[in-house]
MDAnalysis code that builds the backbone (N, CA, C; Angstrom):
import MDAnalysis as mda
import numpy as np

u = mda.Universe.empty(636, n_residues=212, atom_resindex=np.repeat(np.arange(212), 3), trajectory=True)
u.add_TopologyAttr("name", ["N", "CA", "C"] * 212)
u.add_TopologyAttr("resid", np.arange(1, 213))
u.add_TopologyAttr("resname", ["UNK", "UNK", "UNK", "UNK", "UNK", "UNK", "UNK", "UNK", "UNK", "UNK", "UNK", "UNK", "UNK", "UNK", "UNK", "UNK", "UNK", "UNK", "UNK", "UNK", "UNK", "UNK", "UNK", "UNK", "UNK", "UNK", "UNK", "UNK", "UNK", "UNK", "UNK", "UNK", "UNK", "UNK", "UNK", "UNK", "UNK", "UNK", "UNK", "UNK", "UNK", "UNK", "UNK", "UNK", "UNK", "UNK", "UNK", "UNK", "UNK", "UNK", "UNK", "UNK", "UNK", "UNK", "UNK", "UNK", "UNK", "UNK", "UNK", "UNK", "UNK", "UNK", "UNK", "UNK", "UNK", "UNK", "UNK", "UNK", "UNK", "UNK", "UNK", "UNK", "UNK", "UNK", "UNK", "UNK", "UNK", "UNK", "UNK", "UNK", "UNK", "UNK", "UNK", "UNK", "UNK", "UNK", "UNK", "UNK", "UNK", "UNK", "UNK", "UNK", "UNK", "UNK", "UNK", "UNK", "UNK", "UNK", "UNK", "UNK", "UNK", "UNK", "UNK", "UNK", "UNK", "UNK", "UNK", "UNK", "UNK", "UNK", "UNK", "UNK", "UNK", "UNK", "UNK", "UNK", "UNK", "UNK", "UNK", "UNK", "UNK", "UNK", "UNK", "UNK", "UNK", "UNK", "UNK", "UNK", "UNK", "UNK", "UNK", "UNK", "UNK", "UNK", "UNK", "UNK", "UNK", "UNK", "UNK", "UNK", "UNK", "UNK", "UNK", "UNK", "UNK", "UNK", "UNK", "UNK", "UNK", "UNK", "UNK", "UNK", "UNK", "UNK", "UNK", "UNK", "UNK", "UNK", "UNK", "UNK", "UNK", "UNK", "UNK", "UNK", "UNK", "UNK", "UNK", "UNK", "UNK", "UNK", "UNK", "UNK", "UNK", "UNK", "UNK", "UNK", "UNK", "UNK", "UNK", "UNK", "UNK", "UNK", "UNK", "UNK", "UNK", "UNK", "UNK", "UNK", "UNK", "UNK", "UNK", "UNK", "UNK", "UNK", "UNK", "UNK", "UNK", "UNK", "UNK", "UNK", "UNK", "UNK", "UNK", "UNK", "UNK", "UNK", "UNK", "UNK", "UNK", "UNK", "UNK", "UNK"])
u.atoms.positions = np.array([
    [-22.806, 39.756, -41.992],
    [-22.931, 41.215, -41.950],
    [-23.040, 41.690, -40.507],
    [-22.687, 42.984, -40.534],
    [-22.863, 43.708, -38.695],
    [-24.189, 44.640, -38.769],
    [-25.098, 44.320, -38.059],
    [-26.575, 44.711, -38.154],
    [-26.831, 45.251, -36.832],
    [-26.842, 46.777, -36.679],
    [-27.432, 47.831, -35.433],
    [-29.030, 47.495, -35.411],
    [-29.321, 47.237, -34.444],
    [-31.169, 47.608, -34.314],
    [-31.338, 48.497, -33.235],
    [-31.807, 49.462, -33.442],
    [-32.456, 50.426, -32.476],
    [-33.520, 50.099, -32.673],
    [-34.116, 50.245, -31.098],
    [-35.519, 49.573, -30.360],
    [-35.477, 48.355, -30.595],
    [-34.523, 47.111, -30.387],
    [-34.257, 46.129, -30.190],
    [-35.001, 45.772, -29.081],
    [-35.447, 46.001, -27.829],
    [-36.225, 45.197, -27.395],
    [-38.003, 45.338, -27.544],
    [-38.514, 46.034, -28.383],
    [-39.764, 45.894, -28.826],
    [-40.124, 44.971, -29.680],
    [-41.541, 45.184, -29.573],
    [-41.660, 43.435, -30.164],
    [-41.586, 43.078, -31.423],
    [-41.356, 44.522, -32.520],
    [-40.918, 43.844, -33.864],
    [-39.152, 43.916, -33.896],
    [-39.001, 44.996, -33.025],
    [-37.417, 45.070, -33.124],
    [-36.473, 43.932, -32.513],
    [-37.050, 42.897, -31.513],
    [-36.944, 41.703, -31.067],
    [-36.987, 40.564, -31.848],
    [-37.813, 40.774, -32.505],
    [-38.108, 40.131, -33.959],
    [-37.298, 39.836, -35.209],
    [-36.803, 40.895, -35.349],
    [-35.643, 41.523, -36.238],
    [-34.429, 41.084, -35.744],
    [-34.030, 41.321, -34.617],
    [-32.688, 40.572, -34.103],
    [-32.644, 38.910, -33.963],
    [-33.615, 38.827, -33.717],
    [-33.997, 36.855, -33.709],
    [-33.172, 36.712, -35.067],
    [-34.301, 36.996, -36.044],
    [-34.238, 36.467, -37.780],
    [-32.854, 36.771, -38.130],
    [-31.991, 37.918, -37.577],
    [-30.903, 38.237, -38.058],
    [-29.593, 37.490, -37.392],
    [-30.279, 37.132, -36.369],
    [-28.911, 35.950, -35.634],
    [-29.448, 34.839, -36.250],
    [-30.300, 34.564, -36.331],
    [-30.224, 33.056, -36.956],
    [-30.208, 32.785, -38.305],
    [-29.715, 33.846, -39.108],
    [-28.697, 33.802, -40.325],
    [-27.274, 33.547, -40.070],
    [-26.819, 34.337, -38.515],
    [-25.500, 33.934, -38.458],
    [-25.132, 35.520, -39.096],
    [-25.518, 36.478, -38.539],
    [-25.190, 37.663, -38.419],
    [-24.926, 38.371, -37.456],
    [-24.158, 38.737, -37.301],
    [-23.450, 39.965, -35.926],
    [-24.437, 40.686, -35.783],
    [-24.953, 40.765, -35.167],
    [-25.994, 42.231, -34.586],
    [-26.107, 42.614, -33.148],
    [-25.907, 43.898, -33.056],
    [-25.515, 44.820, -31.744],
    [-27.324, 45.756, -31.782],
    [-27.434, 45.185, -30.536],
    [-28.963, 45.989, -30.199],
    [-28.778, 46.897, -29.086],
    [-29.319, 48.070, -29.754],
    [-29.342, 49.159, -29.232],
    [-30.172, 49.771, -28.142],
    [-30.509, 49.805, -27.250],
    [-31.869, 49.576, -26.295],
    [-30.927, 50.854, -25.280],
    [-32.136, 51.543, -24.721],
    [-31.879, 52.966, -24.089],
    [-31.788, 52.190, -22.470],
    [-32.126, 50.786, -22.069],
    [-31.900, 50.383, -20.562],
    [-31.349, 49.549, -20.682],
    [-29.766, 48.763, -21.118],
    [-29.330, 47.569, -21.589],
    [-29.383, 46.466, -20.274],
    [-29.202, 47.033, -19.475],
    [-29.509, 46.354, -18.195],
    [-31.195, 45.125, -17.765],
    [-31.806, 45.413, -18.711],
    [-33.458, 45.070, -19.023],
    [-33.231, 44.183, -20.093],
    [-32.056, 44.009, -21.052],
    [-32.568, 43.156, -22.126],
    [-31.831, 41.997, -21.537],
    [-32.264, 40.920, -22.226],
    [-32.180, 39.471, -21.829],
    [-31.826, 38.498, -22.755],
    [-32.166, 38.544, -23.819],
    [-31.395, 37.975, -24.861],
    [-29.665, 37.668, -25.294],
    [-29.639, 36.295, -25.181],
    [-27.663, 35.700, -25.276],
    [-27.702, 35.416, -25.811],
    [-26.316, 35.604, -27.042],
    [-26.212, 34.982, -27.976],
    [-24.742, 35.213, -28.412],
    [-23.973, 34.392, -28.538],
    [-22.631, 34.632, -29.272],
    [-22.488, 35.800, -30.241],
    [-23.584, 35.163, -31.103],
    [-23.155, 37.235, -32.107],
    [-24.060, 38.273, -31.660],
    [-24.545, 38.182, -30.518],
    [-25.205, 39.782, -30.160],
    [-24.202, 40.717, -29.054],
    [-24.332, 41.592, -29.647],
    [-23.569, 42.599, -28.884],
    [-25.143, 43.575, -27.950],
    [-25.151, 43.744, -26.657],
    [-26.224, 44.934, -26.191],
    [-25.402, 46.124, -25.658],
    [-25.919, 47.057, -26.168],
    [-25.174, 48.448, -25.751],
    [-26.356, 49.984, -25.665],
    [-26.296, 50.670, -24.721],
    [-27.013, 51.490, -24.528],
    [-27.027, 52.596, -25.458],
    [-28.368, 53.497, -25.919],
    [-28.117, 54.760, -27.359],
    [-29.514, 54.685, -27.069],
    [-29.397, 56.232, -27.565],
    [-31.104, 57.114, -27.552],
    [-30.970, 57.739, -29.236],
    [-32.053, 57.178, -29.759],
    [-32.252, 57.638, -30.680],
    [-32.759, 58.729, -31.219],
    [-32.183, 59.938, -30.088],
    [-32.751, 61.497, -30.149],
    [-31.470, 61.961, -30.416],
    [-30.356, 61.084, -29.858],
    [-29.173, 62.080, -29.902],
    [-28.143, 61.272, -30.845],
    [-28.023, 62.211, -32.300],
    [-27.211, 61.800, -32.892],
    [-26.295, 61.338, -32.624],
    [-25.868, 61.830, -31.732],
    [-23.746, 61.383, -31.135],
    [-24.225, 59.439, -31.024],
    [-25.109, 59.539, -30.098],
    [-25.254, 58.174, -29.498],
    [-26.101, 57.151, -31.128],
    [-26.460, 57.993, -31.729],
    [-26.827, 57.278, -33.066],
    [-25.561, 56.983, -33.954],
    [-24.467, 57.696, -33.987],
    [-23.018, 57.971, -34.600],
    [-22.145, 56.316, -33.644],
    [-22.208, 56.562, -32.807],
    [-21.703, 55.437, -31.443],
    [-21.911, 54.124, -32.060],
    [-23.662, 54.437, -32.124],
    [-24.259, 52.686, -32.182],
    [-24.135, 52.493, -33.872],
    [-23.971, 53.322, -34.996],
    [-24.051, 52.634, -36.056],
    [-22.393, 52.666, -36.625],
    [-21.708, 52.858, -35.682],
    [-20.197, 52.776, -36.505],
    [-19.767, 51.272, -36.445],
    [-19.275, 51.059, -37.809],
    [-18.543, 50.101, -38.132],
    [-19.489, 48.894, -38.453],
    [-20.773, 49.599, -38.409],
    [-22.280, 48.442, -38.918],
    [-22.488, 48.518, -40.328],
    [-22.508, 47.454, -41.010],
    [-22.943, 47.684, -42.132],
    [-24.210, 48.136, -42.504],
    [-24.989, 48.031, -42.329],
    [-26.671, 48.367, -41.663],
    [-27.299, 48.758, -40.707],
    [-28.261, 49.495, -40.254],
    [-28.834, 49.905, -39.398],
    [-29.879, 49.910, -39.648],
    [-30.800, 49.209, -38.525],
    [-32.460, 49.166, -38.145],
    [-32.780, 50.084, -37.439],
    [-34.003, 50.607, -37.855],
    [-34.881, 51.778, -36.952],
    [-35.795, 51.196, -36.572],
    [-36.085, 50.264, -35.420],
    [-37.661, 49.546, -35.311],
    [-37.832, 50.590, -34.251],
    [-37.797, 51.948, -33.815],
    [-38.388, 52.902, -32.589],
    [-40.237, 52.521, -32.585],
    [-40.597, 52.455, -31.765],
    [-42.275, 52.267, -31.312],
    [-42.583, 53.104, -30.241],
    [-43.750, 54.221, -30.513],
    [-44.038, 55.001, -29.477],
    [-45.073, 54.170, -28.816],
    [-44.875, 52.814, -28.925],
    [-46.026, 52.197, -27.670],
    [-45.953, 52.372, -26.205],
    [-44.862, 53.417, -25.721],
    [-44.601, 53.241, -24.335],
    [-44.736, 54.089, -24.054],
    [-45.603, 55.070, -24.583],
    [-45.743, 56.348, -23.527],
    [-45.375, 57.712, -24.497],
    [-44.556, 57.057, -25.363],
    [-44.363, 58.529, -25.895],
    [-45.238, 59.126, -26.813],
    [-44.966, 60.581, -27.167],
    [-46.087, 61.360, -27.994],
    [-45.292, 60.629, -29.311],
    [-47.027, 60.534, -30.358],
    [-46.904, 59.731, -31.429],
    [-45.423, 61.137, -32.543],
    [-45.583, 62.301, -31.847],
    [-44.897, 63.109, -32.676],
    [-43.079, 62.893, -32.656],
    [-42.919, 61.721, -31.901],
    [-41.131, 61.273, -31.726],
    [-41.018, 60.652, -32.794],
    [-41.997, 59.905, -33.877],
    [-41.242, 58.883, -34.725],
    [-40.909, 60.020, -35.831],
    [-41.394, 61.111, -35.846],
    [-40.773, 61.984, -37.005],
    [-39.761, 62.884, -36.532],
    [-39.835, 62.937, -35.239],
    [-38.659, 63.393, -34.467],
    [-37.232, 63.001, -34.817],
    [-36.993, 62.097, -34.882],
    [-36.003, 61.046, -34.534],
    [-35.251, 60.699, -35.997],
    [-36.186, 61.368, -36.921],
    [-35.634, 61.043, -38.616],
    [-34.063, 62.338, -38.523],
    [-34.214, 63.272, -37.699],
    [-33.125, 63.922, -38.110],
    [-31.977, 63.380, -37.365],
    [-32.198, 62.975, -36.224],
    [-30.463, 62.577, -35.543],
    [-30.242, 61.126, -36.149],
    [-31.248, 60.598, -36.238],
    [-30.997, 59.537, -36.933],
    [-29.762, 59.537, -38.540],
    [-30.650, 60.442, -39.195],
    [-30.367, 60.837, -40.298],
    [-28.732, 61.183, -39.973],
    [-28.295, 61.975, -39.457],
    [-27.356, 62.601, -38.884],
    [-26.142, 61.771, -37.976],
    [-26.856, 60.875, -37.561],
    [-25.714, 60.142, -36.937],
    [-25.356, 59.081, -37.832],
    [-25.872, 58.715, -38.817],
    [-25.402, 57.846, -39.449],
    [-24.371, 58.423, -40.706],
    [-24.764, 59.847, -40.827],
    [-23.883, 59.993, -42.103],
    [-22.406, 60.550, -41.031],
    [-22.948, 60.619, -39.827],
    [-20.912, 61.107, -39.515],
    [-20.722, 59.505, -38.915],
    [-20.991, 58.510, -38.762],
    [-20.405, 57.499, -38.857],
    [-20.509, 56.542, -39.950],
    [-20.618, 57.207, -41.124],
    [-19.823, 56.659, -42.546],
    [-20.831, 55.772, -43.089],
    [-22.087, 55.393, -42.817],
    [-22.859, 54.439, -42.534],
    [-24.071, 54.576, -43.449],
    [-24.689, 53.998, -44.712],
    [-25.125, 54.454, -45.923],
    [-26.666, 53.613, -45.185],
    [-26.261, 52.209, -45.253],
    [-27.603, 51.609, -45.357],
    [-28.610, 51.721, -43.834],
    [-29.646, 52.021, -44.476],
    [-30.599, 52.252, -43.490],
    [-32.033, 51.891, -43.544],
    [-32.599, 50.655, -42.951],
    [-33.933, 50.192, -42.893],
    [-35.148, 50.745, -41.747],
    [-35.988, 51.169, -41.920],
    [-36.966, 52.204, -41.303],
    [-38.310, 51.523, -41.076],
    [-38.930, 50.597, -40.292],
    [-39.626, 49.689, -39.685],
    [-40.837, 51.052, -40.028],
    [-41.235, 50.975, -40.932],
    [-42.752, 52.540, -41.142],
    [-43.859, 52.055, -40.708],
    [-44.856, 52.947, -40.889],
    [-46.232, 52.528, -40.759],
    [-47.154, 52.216, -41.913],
    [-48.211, 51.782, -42.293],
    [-49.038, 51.390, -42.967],
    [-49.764, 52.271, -43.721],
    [-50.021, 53.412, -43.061],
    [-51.161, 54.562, -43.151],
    [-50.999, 55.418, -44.584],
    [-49.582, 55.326, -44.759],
    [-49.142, 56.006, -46.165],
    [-49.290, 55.787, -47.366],
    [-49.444, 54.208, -46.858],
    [-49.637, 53.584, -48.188],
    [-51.204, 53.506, -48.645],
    [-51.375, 53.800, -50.434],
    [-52.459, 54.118, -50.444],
    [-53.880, 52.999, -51.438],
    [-54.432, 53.355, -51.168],
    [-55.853, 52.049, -51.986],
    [-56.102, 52.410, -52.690],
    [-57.007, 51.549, -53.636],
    [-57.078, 51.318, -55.350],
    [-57.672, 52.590, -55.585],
    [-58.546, 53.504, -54.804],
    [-58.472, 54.751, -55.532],
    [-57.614, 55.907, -54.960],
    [-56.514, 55.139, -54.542],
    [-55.428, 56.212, -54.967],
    [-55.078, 57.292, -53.387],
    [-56.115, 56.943, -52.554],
    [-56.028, 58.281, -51.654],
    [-54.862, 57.315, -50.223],
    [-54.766, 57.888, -49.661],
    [-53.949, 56.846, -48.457],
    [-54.482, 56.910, -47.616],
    [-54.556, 55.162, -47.014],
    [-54.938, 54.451, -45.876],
    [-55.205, 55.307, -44.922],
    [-54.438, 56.150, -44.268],
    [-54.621, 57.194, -43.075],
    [-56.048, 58.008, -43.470],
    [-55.843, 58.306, -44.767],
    [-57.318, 59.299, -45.407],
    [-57.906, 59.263, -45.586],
    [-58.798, 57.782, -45.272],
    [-59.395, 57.200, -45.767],
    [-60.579, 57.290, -44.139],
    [-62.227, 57.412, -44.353],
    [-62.709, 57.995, -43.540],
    [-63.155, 56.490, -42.445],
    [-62.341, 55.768, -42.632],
    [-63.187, 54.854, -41.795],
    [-61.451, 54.535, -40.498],
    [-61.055, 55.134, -41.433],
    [-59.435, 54.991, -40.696],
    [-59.629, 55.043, -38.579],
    [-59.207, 54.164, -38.387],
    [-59.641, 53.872, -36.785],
    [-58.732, 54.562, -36.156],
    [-59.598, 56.160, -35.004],
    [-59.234, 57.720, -34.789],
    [-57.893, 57.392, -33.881],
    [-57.735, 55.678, -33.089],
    [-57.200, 56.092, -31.971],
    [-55.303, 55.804, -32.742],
    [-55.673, 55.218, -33.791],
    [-54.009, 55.345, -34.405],
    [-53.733, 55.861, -35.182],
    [-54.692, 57.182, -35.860],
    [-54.683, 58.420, -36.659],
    [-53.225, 59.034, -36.185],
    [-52.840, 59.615, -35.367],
    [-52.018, 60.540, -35.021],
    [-50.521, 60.400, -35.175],
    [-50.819, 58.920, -34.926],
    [-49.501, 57.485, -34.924],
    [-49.039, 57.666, -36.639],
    [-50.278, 57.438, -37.445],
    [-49.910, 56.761, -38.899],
    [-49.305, 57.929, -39.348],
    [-50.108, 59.421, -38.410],
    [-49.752, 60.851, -39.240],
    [-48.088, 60.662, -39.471],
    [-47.886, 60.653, -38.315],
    [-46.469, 60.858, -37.569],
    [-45.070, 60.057, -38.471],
    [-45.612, 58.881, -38.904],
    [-45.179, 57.803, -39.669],
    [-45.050, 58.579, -41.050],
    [-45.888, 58.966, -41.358],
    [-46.284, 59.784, -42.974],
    [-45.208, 60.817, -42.843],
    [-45.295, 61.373, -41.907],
    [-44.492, 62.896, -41.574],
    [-42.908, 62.464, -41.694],
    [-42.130, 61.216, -40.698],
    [-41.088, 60.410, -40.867],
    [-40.563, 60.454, -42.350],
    [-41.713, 59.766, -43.185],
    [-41.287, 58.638, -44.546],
    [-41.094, 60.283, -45.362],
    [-41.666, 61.344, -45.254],
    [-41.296, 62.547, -46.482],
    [-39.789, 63.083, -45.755],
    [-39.711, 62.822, -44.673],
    [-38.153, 63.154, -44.394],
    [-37.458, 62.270, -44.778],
    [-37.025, 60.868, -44.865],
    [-36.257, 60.123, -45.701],
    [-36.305, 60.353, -47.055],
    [-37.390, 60.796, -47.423],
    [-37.537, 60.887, -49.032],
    [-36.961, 61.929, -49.382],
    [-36.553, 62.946, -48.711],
    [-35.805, 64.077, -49.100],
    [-34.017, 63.481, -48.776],
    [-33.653, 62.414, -48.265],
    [-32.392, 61.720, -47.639],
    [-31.688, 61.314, -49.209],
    [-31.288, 62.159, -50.155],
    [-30.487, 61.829, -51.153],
    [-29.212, 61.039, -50.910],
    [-28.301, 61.160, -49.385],
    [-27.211, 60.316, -49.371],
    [-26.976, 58.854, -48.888],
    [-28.354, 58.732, -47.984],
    [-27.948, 57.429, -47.341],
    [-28.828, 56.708, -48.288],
    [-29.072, 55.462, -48.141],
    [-29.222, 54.224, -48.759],
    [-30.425, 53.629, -47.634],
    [-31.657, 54.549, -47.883],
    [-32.482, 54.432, -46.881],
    [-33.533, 53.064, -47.579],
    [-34.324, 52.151, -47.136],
    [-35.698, 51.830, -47.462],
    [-36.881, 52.227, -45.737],
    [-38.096, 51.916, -46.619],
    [-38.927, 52.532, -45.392],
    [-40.115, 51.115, -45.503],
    [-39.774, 50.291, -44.540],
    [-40.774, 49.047, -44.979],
    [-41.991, 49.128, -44.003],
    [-43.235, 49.144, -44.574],
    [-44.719, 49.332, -44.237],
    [-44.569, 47.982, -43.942],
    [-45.832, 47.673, -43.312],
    [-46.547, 46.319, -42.502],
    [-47.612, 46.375, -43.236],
    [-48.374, 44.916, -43.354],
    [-49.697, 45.957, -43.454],
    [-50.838, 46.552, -42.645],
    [-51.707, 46.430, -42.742],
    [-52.582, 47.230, -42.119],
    [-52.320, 46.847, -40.902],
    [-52.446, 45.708, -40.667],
    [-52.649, 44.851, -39.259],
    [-51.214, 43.773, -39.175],
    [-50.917, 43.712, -37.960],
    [-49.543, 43.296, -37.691],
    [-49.701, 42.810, -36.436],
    [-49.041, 40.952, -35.932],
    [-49.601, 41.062, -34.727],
    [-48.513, 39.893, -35.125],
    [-47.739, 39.585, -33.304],
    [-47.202, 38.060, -33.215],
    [-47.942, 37.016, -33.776],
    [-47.007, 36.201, -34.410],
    [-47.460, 34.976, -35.173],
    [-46.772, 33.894, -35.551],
    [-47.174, 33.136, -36.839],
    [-46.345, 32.214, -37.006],
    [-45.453, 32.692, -37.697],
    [-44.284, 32.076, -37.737],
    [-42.878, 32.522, -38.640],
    [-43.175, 31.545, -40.240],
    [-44.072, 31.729, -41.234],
    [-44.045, 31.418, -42.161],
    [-43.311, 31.756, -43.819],
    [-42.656, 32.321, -43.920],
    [-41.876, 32.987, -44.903],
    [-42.192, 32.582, -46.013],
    [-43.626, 32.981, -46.028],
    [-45.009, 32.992, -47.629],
    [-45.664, 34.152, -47.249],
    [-45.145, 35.315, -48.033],
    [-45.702, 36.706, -48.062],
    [-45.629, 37.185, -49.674],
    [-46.219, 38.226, -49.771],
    [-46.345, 39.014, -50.784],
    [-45.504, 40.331, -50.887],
    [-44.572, 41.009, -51.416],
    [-43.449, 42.586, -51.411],
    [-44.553, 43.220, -52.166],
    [-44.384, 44.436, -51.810],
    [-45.037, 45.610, -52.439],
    [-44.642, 46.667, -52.522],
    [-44.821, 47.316, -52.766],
    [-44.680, 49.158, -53.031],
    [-44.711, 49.583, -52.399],
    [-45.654, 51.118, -52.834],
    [-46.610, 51.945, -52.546],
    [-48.162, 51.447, -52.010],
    [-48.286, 50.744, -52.363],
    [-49.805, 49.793, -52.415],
    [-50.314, 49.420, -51.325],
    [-51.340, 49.387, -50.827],
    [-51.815, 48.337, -49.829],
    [-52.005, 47.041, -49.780],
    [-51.492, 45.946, -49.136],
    [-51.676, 44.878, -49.806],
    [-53.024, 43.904, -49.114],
    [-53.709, 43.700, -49.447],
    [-54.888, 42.345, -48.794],
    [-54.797, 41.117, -49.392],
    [-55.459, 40.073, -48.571],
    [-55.583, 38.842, -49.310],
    [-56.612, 38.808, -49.968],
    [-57.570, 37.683, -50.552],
    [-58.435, 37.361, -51.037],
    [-59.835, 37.763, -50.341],
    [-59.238, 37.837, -49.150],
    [-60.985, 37.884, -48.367],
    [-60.832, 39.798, -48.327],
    [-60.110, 40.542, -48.409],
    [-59.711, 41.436, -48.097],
    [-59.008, 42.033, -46.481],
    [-58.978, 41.233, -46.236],
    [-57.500, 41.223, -44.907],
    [-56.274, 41.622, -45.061],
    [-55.678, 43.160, -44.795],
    [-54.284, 43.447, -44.656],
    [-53.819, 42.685, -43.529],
    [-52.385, 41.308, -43.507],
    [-52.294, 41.332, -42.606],
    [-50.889, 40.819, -42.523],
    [-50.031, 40.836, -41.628],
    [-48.878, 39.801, -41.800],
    [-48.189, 40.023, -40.123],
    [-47.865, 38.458, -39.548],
    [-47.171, 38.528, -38.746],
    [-45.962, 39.357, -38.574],
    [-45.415, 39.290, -37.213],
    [-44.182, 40.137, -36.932],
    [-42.918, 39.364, -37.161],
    [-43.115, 37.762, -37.190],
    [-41.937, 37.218, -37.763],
    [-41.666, 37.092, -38.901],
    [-42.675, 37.249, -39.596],
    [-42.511, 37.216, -41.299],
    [-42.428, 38.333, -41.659],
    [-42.698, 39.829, -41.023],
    [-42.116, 41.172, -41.275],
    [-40.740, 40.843, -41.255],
    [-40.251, 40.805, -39.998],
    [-39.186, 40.402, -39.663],
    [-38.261, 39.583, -41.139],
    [-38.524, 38.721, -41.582],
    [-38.078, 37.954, -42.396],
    [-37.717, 38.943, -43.929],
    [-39.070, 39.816, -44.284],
    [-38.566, 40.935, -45.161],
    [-37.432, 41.827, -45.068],
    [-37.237, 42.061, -43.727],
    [-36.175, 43.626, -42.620],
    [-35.336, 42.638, -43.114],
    [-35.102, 41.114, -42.952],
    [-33.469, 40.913, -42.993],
    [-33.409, 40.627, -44.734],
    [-34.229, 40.022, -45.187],
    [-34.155, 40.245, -46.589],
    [-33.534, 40.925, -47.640],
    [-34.427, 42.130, -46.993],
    [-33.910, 43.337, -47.719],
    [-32.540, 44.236, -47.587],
    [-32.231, 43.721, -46.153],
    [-30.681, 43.912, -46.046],
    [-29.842, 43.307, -46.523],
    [-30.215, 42.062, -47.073],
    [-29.244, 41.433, -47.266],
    [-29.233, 41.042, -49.369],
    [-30.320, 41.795, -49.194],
    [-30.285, 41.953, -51.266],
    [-31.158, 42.792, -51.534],
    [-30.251, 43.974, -51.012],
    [-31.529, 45.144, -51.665],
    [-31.945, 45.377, -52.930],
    [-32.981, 45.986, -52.399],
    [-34.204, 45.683, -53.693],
    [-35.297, 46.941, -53.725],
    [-34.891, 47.780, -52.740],
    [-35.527, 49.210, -52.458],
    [-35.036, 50.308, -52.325],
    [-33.707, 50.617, -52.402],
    [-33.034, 51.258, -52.216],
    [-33.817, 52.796, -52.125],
    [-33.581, 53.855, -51.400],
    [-34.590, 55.151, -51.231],
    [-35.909, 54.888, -51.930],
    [-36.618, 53.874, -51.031],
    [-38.001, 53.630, -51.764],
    [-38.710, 52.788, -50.578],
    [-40.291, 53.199, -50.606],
    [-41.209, 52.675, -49.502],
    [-41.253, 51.350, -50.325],
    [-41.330, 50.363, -49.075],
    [-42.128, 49.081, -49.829],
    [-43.247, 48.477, -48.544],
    [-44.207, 47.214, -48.794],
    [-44.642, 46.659, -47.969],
    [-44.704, 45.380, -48.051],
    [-45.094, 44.439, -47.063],
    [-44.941, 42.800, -46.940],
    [-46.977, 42.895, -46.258],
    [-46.825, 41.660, -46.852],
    [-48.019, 40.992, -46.279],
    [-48.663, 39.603, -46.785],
    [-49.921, 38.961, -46.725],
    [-50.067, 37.586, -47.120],
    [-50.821, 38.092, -48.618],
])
């Protein structure tokens, strides 16, 4: 398959291109300084696109069968770009013909056994409140996306480099924990869901999440 990642060089979107070349998939990473990325590989293509401006979203997803959204405002930007970015996004993919679309979300939406969501929840930690909002704000704009062939895959709570073990749990809507009550799952075994699910969908316009 031909697999776009925007924010290819962040550290889950890095992640995502690993797992997807070493299926032996074409994937072209999209990175706004191509000159900075470093990664070789026979099937990677690097090419420059801002994921504000549709045209350059139209550019990078033509002739892809799929497209990744891993964008991360860890660098500075206001947490209010990841809901930004749902419309050119949105937009550049339907004038370059381009249905399927995977959306690297946040956690915060998803909600606990009584029902209210993670973000709403009063113990919710203030300094990535604004972040999860922003994420929440994103996922109701795809949900209104009747044409493309969107999923929106949550992490769970906690997400951090790790081992590449591919023993996780799929989910919903739900929050997922283990036994001790730990939301948690590495970025290579996220990773391992993103290509998953591209490659036998199973969510089609629907949130899901991974974790142990």
């Amino acid at each position: 398959m031909k697999i776009a990642v925007f924010g290819a060089s962040g550290r889950i979107g890095s992640r995502i291109v690993q797992e997807a070349l070493n299926r032996g998939h074409d994937v072209t990473a999209i990175v706004r300084h191509p000159e900075n990325y470093t990664l070789i590989h026979d099937h990677l293509k690097v090419a420059k696109g801002d994921l504000f401006d549709k045209q350059d979203v139209e550019t990078g997803a033509f002739d892809q069968d799929a497209v990744v959204c891993a964008y991360s405002n860890t660098r500075g930007a206001p947490p209010s770009t990841i809901a930004e970015l749902a419309i050119p996004l949105i937009m550049g993919l339907k004038q370059a013909h381009v249905k399927r679309l995977i959306v690297v979300g946040g956690a915060g939406s998803l909600t606990i056994p009584s029902g209210i969501q993670l973000v709403d929840t009063p113990n919710f930690p203030i300094e990535y409140k604004s972040t999860a909002l922003a994420h929440r704000d994103a996922l109701k704009l795809y949900q209104n996306e009747k044409e493309l062939e969107w999923t929106y895959i949550s992490p769970a709570a906690e997400t951090a480099p790790g081992e590449r073990t591919g023993k996780f749990r799929i989910g919903g809507t739900q929050l997922l924990s283990d036994e001790t009550g730990r939301s948690f799952i590495t970025m290579e075994d996220y990773a391992i869901a993103v290509v998953d699910e591209i490659e036998n969908p199973t969510h089609i316009r629907q949130q899901m999440t991974v974790a142990y």
